[in-house]
C-alpha positions in Angstrom: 77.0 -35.5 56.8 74.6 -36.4 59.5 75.3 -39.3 61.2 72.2 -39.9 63.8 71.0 -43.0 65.6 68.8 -44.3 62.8 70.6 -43.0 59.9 73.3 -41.3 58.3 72.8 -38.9 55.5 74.8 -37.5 53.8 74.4 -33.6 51.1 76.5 -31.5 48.6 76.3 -28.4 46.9 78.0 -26.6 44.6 77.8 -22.7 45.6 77.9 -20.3 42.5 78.0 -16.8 44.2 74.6 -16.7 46.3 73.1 -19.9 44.2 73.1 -23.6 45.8 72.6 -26.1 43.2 72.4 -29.8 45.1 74.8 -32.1 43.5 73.5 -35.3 45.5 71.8 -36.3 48.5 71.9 -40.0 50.1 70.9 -42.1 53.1 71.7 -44.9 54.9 69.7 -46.8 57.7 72.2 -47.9 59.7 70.9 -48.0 63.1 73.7 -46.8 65.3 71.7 -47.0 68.3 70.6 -50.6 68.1 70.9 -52.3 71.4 72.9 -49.4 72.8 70.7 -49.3 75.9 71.3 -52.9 77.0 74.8 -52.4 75.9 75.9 -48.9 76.7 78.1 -49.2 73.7 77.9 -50.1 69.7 77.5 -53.2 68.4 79.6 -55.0 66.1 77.2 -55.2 63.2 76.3 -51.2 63.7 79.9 -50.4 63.5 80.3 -52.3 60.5 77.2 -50.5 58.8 78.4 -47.4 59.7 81.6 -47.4 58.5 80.4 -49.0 55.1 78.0 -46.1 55.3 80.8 -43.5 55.8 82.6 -45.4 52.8 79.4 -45.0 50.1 79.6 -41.2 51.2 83.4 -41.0 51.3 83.0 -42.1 47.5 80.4 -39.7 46.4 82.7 -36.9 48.1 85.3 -38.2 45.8 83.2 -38.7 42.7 82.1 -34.9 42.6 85.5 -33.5 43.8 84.0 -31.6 46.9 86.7 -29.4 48.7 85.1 -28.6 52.0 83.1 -31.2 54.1 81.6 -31.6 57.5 80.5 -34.4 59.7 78.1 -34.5 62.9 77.1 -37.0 65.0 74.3 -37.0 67.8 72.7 -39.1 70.7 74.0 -42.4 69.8 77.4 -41.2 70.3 77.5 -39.5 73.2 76.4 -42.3 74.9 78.4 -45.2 73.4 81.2 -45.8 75.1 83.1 -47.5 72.0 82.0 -44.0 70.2 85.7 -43.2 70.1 86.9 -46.5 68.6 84.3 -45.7 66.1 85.2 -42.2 65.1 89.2 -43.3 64.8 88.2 -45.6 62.6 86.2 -43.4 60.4 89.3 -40.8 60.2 91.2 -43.7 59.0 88.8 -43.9 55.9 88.8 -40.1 55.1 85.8 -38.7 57.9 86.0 -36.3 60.7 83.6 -36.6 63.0 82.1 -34.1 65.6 80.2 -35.2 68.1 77.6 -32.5 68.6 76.0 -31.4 72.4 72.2 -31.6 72.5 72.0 -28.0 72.1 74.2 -27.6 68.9 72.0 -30.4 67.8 68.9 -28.6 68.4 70.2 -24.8 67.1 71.2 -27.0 64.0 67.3 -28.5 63.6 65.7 -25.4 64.5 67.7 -24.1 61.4 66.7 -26.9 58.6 63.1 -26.3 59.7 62.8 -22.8 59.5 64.2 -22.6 56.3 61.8 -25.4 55.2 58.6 -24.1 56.3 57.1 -20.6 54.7 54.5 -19.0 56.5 55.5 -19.5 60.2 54.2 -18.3 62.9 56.7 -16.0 64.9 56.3 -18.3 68.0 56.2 -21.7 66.7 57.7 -25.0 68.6 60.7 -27.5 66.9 60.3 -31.3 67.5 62.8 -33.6 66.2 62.5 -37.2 66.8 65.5 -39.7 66.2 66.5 -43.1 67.1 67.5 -42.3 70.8 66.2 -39.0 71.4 63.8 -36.4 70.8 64.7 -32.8 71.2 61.9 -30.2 71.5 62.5 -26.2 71.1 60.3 -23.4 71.8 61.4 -20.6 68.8 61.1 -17.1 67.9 61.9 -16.8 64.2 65.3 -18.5 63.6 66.3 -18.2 67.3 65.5 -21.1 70.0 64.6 -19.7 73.5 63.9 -22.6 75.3 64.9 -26.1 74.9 64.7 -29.7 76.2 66.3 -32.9 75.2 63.8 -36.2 75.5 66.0 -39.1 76.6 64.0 -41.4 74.1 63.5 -41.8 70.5 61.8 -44.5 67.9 64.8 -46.8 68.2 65.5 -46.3 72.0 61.8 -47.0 72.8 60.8 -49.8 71.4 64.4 -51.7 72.3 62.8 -50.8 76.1 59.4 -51.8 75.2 59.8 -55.3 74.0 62.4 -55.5 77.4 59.9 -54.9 79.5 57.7 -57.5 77.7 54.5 -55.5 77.3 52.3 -56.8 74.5 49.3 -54.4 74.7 48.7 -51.4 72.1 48.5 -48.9 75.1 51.6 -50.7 76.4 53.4 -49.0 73.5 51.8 -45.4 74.5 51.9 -45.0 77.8 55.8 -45.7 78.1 56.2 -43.0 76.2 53.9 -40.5 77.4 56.2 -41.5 80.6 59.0 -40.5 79.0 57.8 -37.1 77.7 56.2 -36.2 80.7 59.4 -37.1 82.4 61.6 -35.3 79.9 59.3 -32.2 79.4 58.4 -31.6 82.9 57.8 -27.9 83.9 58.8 -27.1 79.9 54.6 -26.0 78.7 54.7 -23.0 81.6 57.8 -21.6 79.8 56.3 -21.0 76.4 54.1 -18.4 75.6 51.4 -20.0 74.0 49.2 -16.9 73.4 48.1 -16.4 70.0 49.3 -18.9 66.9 51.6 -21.1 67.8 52.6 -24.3 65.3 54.7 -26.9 66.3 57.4 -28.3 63.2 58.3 -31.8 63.3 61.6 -33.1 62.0 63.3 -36.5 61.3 63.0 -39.4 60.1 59.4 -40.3 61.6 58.1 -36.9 60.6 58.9 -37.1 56.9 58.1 -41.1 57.0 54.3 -39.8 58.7 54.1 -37.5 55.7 54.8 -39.9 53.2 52.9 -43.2 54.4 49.9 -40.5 55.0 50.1 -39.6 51.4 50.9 -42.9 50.0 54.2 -42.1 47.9 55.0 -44.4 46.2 58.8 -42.5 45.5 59.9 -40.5 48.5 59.4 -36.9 47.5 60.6 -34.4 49.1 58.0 -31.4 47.7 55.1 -33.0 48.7 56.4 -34.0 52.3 57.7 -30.3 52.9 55.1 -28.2 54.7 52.9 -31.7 55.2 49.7 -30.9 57.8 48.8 -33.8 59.8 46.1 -33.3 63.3 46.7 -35.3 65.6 43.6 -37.0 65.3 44.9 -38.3 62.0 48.1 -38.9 63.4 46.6 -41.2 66.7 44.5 -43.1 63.3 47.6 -43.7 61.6 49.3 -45.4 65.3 46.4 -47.2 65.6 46.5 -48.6 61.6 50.7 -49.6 62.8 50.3 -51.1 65.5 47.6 -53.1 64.3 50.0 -54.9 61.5 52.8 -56.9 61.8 56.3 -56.4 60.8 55.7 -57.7 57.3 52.4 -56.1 56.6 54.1 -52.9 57.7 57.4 -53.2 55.4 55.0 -52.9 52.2 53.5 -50.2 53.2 53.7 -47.5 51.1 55.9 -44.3 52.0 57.4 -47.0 54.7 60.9 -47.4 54.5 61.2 -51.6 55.5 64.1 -50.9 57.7 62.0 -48.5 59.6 59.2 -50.6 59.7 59.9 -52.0 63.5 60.6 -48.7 65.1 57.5 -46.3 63.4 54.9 -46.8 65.7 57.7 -46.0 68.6 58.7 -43.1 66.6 54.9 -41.9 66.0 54.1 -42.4 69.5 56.4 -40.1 70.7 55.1 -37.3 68.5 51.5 -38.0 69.5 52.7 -37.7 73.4 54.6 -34.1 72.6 52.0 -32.7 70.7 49.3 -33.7 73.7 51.4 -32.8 76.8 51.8 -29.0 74.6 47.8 -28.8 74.0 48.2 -28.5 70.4 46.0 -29.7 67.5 48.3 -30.7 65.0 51.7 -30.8 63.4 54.0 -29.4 60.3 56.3 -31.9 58.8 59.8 -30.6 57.6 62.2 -32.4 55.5 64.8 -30.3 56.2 66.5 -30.5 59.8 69.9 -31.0 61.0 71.2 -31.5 57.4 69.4 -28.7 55.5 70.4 -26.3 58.9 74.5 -28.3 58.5 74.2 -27.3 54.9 73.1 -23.6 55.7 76.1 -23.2 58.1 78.6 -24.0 56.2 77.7 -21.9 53.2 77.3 -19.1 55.1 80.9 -19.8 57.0 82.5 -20.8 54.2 81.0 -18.6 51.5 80.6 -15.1 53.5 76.8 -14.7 53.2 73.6 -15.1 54.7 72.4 -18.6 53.1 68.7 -18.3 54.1 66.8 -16.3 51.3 69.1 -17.0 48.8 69.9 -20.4 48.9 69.3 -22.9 51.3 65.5 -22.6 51.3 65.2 -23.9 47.9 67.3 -27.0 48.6 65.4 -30.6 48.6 66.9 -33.5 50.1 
């Protein structure tokens, strides 16, 4: 399980010597991190989601008999100061969660892309973009070498935007090309950027950017792995957002309508990472924190390496 700041997912698999076969996959917008900047702490209403979350996944545990399970969570809950209350809670119903540092969260995205992308470059760069914050990771193969936490994400941002009462477009982009310049400061001059270098984008935004891009009318997973979007595309498709409204936006296709208030925010963000690192364009993965959770634990639990074998033909 991957409980982030937007939403909780949830995997399992059924090993069979090296084989995976995916017994079910689900998600849940909950939005852990609503209001948690104002607040410091969770609301209410997203501690009620969550835990009706938790009990949806708690039943499809149950349902399929699965023996070993794991739970992270991220950003929203090192920063709530009720995340405790939370987590007691969720014991109580049958989940143990670990709260994970930015860097485990990171080593644990790097992961889920790599496995999802065929072809990399050697030296490539990670972005994952959540509800409050958006790690990037300069990689070598499977290993990350450098690494910076963004101390914004789609949810996060916007909450700020409207709080500051900007109405304007460019009001939009230029707080968070703040907020990456602040967060990646001094990061570019530690990367070797000589020769090809792609940059893999993970999360919720990325795999909603792939499938609003390609119209799907049924999210699928095949078609949003491995996803090439420029940025000039990318800055067209902000500019076609942010130019709806909230209803116009929650029937667009490949737009999931509880995201439809935070996808500019979260699109925004990429658009200032992929500019401050002078690249042209992005790869989408749909894999991530879950796919690399996934990967783990077969390979803890099961005494083998997961990658070849296993884990890379798994869709969520």
């Amino acid at each position: 399980m991957d409980l982030g700041s937007q939403t909780f997912r949830v995997a399992g698999v059924e090993m069979a010597g090296a084989d995976a076969v995916l017994l079910f996959s689900n998600r849940n917008n909950v939005r852990m991190g609503q209001s948690l900047a104002v607040r410091g702490a969770f609301s209410g209403g997203a501690m009620k989601r969550g835990l009706i979350a938790l009990e949806e996944f708690i039943r499809l545990l149950t349902q399929y008999r699965v023996s070993l399970s794991r739970a992270i969570a991220t950003e929203a809950f090192r920063r709530a100061s009720n995340a405790r209350t939370f987590i007691e809670k969720a014991k109580e119903i049958g989940v143990r969660i670990e709260v994970v540092s930015p860097r485990q969260e990171a080593a644990l995205a790097v992961s889920g892309a790599y496995l999802t992308v065929e072809e990399i470059a050697p030296q490539w760069i990670m972005v994952d973009s959540g509800g409050a914050s958006t790690e990037v990771v300069s990689c070598h193969g499977q290993q990350a070498l450098s690494f910076r936490s963004i101390d914004t994400g789609a949810v996060s941002l916007v909450e700020e935007y409207w709080r500051r009462g900007s109405g304007s477009v460019n009001g939009l982009i230029a707080l968070a090309r703040s907020k990456v310049e602040a967060g990646l400061e001094g990061f570019r001059s530690r990367i070797p950027m000589h020769g090809k270098v792609n940059m893999v984008a993970t999360g919720g935004t990325a795999t909603t950017i792939a499938a609003v891009a390609q119209g799907l009318e049924c999210y699928d997973p095949r078609k949003v792995r491995g996803y090439e979007i420029t940025h000039f595309r990318l800055h067209e498709l902000y500019c076609k957002m942010v130019q709806m409204d909230i209803g116009e936006r929650r029937r667009v296709k490949g737009l999931e309508p509880e995201r439809a208030d935070i996808f500019p925010a979260g699109i925004a963000i990429l658009l200032e990472v992929i500019r401050y690192l002078g690249l042209r364009k992005i790869i989408i993965s749909d894999g991530g924190i879950l796919l690399g959770l996934l990967a783990a634990s077969m390979e803890k639990e099961c005494k083998f390496y997961a990658e070849s074998s296993s884990a890379r033909g798994i869709y969520l």
